[in-house]
C-alpha positions in Angstrom: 17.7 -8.8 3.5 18.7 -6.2 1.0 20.1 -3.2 3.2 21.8 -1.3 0.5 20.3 2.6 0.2 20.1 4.0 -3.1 19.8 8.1 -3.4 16.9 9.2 -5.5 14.7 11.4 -5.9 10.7 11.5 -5.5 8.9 13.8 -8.5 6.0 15.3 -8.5 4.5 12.8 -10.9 4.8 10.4 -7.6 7.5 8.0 -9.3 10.2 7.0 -7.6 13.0 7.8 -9.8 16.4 6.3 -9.5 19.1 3.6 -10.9 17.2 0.2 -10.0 19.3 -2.2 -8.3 18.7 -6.0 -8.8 18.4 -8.0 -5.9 20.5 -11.5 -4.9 17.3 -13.0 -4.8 14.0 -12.3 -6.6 10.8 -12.5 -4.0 8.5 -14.7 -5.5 4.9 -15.0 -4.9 2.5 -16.1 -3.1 3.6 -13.6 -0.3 2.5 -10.9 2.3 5.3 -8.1 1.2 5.4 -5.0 3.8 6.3 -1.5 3.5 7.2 0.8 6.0 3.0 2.3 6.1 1.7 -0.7 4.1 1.3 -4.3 2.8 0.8 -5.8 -0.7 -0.2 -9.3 -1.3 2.4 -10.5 -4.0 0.3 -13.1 -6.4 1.4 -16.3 -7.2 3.6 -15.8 -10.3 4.5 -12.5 -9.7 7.6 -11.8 -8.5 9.8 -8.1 -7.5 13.4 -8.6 -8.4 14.1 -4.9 -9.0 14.1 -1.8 -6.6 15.1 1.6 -5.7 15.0 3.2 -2.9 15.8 6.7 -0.5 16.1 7.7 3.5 12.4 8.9 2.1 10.5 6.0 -0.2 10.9 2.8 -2.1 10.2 1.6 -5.4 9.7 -2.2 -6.5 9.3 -3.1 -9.7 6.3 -6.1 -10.1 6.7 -8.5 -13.0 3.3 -10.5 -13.2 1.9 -12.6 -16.2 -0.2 -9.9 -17.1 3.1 -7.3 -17.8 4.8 -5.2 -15.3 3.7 -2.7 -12.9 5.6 -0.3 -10.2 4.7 0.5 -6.2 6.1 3.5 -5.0 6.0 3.8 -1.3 6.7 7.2 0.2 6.6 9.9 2.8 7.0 13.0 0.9 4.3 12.6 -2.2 2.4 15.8 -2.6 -1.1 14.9 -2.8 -2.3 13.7 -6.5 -3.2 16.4 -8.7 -5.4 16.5 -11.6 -8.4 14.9 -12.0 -9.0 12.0 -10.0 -11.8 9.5 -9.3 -12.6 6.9 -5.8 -12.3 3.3 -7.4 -12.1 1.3 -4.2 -12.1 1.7 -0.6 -11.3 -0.8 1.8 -11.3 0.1 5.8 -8.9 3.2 6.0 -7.3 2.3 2.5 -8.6 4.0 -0.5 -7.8 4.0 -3.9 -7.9 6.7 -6.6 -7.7 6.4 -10.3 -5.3 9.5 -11.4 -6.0 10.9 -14.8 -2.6 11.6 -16.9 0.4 9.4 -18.6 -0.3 6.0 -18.5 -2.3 3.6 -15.7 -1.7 5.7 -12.5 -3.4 5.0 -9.4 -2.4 7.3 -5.9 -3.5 5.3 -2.5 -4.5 7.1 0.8 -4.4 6.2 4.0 -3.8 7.0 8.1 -0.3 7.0 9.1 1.9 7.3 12.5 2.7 10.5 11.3 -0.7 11.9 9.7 -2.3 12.5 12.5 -5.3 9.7 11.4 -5.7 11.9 8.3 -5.6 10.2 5.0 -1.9 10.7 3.2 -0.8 9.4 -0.4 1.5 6.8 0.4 1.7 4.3 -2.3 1.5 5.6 -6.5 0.6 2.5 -8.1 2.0 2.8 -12.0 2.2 0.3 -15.0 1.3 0.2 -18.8 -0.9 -2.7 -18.3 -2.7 -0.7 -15.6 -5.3 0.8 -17.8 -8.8 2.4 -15.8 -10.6 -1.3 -16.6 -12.0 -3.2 -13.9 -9.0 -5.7 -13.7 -7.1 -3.2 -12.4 -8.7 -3.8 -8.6 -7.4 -7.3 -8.9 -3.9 -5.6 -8.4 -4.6 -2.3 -6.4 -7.6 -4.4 -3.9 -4.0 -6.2 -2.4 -3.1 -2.8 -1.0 -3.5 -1.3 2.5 -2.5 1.0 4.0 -1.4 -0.1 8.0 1.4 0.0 10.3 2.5 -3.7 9.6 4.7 -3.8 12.5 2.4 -7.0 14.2 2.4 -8.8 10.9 4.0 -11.7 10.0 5.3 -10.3 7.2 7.2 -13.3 4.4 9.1 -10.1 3.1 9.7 -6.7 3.9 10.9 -3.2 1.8 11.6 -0.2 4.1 13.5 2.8 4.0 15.3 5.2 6.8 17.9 7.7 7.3 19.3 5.3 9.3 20.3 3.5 6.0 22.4 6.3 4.8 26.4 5.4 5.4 27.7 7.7 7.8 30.5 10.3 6.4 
């Protein structure tokens, strides 16, 4: 698995910004892919080969038939600002369309650390992510869940503990 840390930073736009790093081996779907607070179901033909990543978030970058899109997965995001509308809601997870620069959708949900409140922990972002109703056949794969019990085919996470000690 792909231990490496990468030092970015997190903006208030809720990208992920940083120097991508390729991995050995792209992960290729059909696949359950976990984050730290949440799981993504990876299509078939869509396939993450590129990612950043912090002691605070991640960032993979999603290469599907339909273009590419980005998942951001992080602790820190200040919640969405600007207008923004309920598009789907599934259990605890639930998914807001983010008016601004391009196809931006901020996801909510409970986490360890939230108290059972509702945190933006995923900003879902791609040019081919317009507002249209296709959208919710990418961000419906989302939710938000401590995917600790999960048989997870691949997992992205991030920690301090990644940092190389001085």
């Amino acid at each position: 698995m792909f231990t490496r840390a990468i030092l970015l930073t997190l903006i208030s736009l809720g990208a992920v910004a940083a120097r991508a790093d390729t991995l050995d081996k792209p992960v290729i779907g059909p696949k359950l892919i976990c984050f730290k607070y949440s799981t993504f179901y990876l299509d078939e033909g869509e396939s993450i080969a590129e990612l950043s990543g912090s002691p605070e978030g991640i960032s993979v970058s999603v290469t599907s038939r339909s273009g590419h899109f980005s998942i951001g997965e992080g602790e820190i995001f200040a919640p969405a600002k600007g207008l923004k509308r309920l598009v789907y809601s599934n259990g605890s997870t639930s998914v807001y369309r983010v008016r601004g620069r391009g196809g931006r959708y901020a996801i909510y949900g409970p986490t360890s650390f939230s108290n059972g409140k509702p945190r933006l922990i995923i900003w879902l972002t791609g040019i081919n992510l317009r507002g249209r109703k296709n959208d919710k056949s990418v961000y419906s794969r989302f939710e938000i869940r401590d995917p600790s019990g999960l048989k997870c085919e691949h997992t992205f996470t991030y920690s301090w503990d990644f940092l190389p000690e001085q």
